[in-house]
C-alpha positions in Angstrom: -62.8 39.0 -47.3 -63.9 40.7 -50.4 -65.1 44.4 -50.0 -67.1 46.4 -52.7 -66.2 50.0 -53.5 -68.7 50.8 -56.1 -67.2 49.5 -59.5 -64.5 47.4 -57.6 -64.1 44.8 -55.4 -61.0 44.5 -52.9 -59.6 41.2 -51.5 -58.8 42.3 -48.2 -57.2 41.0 -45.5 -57.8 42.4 -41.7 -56.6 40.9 -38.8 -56.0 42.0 -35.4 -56.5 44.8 -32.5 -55.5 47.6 -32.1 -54.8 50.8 -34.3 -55.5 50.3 -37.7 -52.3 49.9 -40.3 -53.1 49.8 -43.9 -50.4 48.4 -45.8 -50.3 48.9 -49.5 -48.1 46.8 -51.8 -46.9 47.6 -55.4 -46.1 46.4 -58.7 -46.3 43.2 -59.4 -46.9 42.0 -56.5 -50.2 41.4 -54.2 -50.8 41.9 -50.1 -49.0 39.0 -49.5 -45.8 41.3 -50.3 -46.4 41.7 -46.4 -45.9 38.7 -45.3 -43.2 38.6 -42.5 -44.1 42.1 -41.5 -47.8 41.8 -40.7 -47.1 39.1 -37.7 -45.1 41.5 -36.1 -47.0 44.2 -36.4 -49.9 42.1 -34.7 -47.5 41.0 -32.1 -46.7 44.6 -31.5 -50.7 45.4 -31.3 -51.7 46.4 -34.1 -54.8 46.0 -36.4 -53.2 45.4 -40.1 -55.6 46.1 -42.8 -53.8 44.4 -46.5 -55.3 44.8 -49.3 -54.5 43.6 -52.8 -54.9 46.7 -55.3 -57.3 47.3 -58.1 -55.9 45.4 -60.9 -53.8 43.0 -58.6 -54.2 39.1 -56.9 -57.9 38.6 -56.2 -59.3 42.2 -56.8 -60.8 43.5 -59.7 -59.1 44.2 -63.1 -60.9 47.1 -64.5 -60.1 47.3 -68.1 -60.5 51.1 -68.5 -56.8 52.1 -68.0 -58.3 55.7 -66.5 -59.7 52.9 -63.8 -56.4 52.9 -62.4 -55.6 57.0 -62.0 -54.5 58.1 -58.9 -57.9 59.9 -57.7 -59.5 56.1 -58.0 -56.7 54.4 -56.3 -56.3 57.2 -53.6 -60.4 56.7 -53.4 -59.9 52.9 -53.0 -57.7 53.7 -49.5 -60.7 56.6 -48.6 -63.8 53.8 -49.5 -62.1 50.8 -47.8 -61.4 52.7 -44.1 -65.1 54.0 -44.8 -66.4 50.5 -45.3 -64.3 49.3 -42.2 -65.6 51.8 -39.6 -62.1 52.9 -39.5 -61.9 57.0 -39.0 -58.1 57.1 -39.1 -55.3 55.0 -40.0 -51.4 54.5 -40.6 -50.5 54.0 -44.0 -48.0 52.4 -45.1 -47.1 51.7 -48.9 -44.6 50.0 -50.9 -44.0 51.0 -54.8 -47.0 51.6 -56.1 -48.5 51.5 -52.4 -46.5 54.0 -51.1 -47.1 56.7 -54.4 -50.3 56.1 -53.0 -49.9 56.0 -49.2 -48.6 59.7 -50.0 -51.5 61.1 -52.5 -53.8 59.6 -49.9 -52.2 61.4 -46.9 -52.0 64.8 -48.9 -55.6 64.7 -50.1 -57.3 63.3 -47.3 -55.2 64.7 -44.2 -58.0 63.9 -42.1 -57.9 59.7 -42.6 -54.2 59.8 -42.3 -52.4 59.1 -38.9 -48.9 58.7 -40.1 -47.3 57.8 -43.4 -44.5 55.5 -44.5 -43.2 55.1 -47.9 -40.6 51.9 -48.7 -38.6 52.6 -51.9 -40.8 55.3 -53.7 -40.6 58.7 -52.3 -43.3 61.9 -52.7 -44.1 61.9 -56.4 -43.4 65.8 -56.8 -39.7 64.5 -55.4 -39.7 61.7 -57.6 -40.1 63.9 -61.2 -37.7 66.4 -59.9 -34.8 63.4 -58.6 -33.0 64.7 -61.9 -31.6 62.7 -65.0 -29.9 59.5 -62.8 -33.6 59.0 -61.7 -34.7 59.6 -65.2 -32.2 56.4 -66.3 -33.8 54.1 -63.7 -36.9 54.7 -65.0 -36.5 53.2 -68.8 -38.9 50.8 -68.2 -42.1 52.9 -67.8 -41.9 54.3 -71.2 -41.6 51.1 -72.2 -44.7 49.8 -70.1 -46.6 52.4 -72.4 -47.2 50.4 -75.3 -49.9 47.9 -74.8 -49.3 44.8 -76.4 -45.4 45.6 -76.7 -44.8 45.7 -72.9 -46.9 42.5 -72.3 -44.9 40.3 -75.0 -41.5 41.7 -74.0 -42.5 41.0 -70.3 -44.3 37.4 -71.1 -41.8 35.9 -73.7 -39.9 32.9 -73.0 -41.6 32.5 -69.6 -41.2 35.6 -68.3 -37.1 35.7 -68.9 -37.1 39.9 -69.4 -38.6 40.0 -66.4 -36.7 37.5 -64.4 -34.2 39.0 -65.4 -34.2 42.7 -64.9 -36.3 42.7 -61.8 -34.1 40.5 -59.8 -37.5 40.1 -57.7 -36.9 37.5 -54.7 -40.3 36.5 -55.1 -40.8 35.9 -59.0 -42.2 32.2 -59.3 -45.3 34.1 -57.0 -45.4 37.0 -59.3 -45.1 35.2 -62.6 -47.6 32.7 -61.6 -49.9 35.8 -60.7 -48.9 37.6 -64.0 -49.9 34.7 -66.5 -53.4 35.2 -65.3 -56.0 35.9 -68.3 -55.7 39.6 -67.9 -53.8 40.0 -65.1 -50.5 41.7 -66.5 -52.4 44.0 -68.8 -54.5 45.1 -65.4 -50.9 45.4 -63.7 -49.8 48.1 -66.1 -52.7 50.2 -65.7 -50.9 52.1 -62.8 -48.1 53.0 -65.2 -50.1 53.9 -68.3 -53.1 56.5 -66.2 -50.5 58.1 -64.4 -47.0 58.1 -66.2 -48.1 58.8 -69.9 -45.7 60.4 -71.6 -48.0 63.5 -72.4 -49.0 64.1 -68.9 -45.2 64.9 -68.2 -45.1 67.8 -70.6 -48.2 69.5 -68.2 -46.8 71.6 -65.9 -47.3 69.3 -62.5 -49.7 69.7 -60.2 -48.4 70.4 -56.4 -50.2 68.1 -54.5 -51.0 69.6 -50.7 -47.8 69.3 -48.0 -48.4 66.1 -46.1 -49.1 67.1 -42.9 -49.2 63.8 -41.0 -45.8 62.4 -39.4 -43.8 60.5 -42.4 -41.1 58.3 -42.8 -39.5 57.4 -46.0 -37.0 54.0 -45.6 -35.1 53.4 -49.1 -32.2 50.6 -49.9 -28.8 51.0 -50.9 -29.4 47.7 -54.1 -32.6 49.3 -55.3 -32.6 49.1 -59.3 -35.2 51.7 -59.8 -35.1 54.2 -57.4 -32.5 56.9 -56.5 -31.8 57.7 -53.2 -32.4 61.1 -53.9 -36.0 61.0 -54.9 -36.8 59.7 -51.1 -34.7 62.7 -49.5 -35.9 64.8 -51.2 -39.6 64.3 -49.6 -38.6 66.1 -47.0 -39.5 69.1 -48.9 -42.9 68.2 -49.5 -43.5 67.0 -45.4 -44.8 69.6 -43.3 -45.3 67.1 -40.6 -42.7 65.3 -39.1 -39.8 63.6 -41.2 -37.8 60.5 -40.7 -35.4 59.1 -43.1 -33.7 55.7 -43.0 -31.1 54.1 -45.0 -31.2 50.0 -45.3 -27.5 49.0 -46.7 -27.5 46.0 -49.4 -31.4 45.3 -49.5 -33.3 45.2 -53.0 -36.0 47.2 -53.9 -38.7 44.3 -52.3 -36.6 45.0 -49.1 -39.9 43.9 -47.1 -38.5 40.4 -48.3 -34.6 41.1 -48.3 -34.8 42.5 -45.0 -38.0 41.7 -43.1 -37.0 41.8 -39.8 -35.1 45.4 -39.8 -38.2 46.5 -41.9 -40.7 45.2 -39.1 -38.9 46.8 -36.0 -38.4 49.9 -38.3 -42.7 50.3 -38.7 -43.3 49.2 -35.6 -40.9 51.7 -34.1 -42.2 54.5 -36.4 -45.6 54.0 -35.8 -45.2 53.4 -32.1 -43.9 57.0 -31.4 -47.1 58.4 -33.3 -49.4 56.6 -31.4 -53.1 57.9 -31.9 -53.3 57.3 -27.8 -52.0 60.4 -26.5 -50.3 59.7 -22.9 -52.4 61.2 -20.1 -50.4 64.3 -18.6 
């Protein structure tokens, strides 16, 4: 279905009983990153609430680049559980989705059951993950210069991309990508909230999430430290859970689907919102 959020319009996909789980996928990808996991999640008895992003799949592409700041994406999350009745909800975020699964949980505590970040941990720990983190990160300075970042992406059929990403689903997301507009609107994330001048701001110190979190990262990820996810912890006030997947990508929803279903499914299950009569 397609949702309206004032100067956006969500494709959105909800199906199921239960307690709602928003899932939120990244860059370049679309809901249907969740494939394999939303089944089981259903099956387990859950509600799961997928939405593509602004900018991504079927959604809007705003072509404001300040459209796609975290304030509007955390207000997307907000608007949509508003326009679904839904007072509070497990997040669950991927990439992109889970930088903002984490700002949404720190800013609106109140709409936030539980948390769970794949690949990406809390963006305070992700600036401070040192220079190794800094290396693995090339490519968003690069995704700075409009028009530059497109053709390197684009050319030859999307060979720079094929080739660095290693992403087990790139026929999908090049097809997606050679959309009139669409890789421009996919880069908006990077260029409203990674531009090089904002990094020379002292940081702002986002609340301490105070819901239950879980932060699951994989041993073959290409652009993510390990570090940057443990060091969430210090940023949690709630709950913390770590866990380690051995020899999964960073799309480890698709390397590893099963170990990444029974992983939310167990997570969320021992923060149920039903509290156990005494």
């Amino acid at each position: 279905m397609f949702v309206e959020l004032g100067d956006v319009t969500l494709n959105v996909r909800d199906e199921g009983t239960g307690e709602p789980v928003v899932l939120l996928h990244g860059w370049p990808d679309t809901g249907d990153l969740w494939r394999h996991q939303t089944p089981a999640l259903r099956a387990a008895g859950y509600r799961t609430i997928v939405p593509d992003l602004r900018g991504f799949g079927e959604s809007s592409r705003p072509t404001d680049v300040a459209s796609y700041a975290m304030p509007g994406m955390v207000g997307d999350v907000v608007g949509l559980l508003d326009w679904l009745g839904v007072e509070r909800a497990h997040l669950v975020g991927h990439d992109w989705g889970a930088a903002i699964a984490w700002m949404t949980a720190a800013h609106a505590p109140d709409r936030v059951h539980t948390v769970t970040a794949l690949s990406v941990g809390h963006p305070a720990a992700f600036r401070s993950a040192g220079w190794a983190q800094r290396e693995k990160s090339w490519y968003m300075l690069l995704f700075q210069f409009r028009g530059i970042a497109e053709e390197w992406l684009r050319a030859n059929d999307f060979r720079n991309l094929r080739d660095w990403s290693g992403h087990p689903d790139i026929e999908r997301a090049v097809a997606r990508l050679s959309e009139p507009d669409a890789l421009t609107a996919s880069l908006g994330l990077y260029r409203a909230n990674l531009a090089p001048e904002s990094l020379l701001a002292p940081p702002a110190v986002p609340p301490p999430v105070t819901a239950p979190a879980m932060g699951v990262w994989s041993t073959g990820d290409l652009a993510l430290t390990e570090a940057q996810m443990t060091g969430s912890a210090g940023h949690v006030a709630g709950p913390w859970r770590y866990e380690r997947l051995e020899g999964a990508g960073h799309w480890l929803q698709l390397d590893a689907p099963a170990a990444v279903s029974e992983l939310l499914a167990d997570f969320i299950g021992r923060h149920s919102m039903v509290t156990a009569p005494a």
